[in-house]
C-alpha positions, -999 to +999 in steps of 0.1 A: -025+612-044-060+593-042-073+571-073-107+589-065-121+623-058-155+638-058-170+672-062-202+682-055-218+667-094-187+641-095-168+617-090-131+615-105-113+583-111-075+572-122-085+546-140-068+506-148-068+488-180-098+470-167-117+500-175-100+503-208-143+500-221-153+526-211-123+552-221-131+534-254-166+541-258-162+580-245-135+583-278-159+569-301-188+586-290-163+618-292-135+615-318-148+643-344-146+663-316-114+658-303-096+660-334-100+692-337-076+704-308-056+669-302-034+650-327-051+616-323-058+591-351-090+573-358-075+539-357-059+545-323-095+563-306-115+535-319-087+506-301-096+492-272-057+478-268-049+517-271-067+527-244-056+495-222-020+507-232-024+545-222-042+532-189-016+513-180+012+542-193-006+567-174-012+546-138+026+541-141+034+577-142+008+586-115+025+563-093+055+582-097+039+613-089+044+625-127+012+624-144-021+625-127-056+623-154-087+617-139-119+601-155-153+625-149-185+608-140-219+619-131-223+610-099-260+595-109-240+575-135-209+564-123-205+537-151-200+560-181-170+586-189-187+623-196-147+639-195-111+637-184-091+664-169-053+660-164-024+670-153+009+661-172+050+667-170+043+675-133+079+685-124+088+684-088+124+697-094+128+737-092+100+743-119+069+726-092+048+724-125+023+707-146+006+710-180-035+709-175-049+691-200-092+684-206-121+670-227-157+668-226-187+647-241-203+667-261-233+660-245-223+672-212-210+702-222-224+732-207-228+722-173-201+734-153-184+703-150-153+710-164-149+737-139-162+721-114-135+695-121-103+713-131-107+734-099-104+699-076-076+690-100-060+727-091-067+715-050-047+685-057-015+707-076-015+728-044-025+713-019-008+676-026+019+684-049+027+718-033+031+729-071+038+768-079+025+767-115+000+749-140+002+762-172-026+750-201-023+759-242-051+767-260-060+777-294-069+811-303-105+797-321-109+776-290-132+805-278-155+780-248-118+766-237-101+805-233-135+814-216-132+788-190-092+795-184-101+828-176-130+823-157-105+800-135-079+825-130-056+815-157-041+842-174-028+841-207+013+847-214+016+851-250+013+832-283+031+800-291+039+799-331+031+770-347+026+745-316+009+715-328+009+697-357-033+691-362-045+672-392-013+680-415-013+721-402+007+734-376-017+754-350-005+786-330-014+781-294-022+809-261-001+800-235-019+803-200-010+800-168-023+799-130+006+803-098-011+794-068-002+819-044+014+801-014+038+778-031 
C-alpha cells in the first residue's frame, strides 16, 4: 500500500507523528461532533501526545498490512485535515476483511467527499488487499451515514444490540456490508 492517494477533489495521506498538529487541531475543531458516534474523551481529542501515539500505533499496523486510515485534504489546501476514512482489523486469513471506519469536518460536509474518498479506500481493499468483504456499523439515528452506505452499495445485515458503549449508554448498531464481486 501507498502513504498517499488522490481522487479527483483529494489527496489522502497515512500520516507520522510529525503531523500529530494537524490530527490535533481537526479533533478540536470537531470533538462535539464526534462524540456522538465514537467513544472518545475530551482529554484525549484535545492531546497532542495522543494523536502522536495513535499516529505512530496506526503506521505500525499499516506496515503490517493490518490497518490502513488515511487523512482527507482538499487538494487546494493540502495543509489542513477536512476527514479521515479507514480501514481497520483487515484480516488476510480466510475472512479477507476489514471494518470501514469515517469522519468529517463539519464544515466540509456535504460535498461528496466522503464518497469520493471511501470509494478509493474500497479500490485499495480490492484491488491491493484482494479483500472479499468490508463491513461498516452504523447507528440507526445516523440517518446522513446509512444514506451514504447505501448510496455506496453497502447493504445492511441486521441490527447489532447494544454495540457501543457512547457517553455511559450502550447504542444498537446496523450492520452493513459491501463483497466486492471478484475476490
Amino acid at each position: 500500500m501507498n502513504h498517499t492517494y488522490e481522487t479527483d477533489h483529494l489527496y489522502l495521506k497515512v500520516l507520522s507523528h510529525n503531523e500529530a498538529h494537524m490530527v490535533l487541531d481537526f479533533y478540536k475543531r470537531n470533538y462535539k461532533e464526534f462524540a456522538l458516534y465514537e467513544p472518545l474523551k475530551y482529554e484525549d481529542a484535545t492531546n497532542l501526545n495522543y494523536h502522536t501515539v495513535m499516529l505512530n500505533y496506526e503506521l505500525q499496523y499499516f506496515k503490517k498490512n493490518q490497518l490502513l486510515r488515511l487523512y482527507l485534504f482538499e487538494k487546494e489546501n493540502p495543509f489542513q485535515i477536512v476527514g479521515t476514512v479507514s480501514f481497520r482489523n483487515i484480516n488476510h486469513s480466510i475472512y479477507k476483511c476489514a471494518t470501514l471506519g469515517y469522519k468529517m469536518d463539519r464544515e466540509f460536509r456535504r460535498k461528496g467527499y466522503m464518497e469520493e474518498a471511501i470509494q478509493r479506500g474500497m479500490e485499495i481493499m480490492d484491488k491491493e488487499l484482494h479483500l472479499r468483504r468490508v463491513e461498516a456499523i452504523v447507528m440507526p439515528s445516523n440517518t446522513p451515514s446509512i444514506n451514504l452506505l447505501s448510496k455506496l452499495n453497502f447493504q445492511q445485515e441486521g441490527l447489532i444490540r447494544d454495540k457501543v458503549l457512547l457517553n455511559g449508554k450502550w447504542e444498537d448498531h446496523y450492520m452493513y456490508s459491501y463483497i466486492f464481486p471478484n475476490n
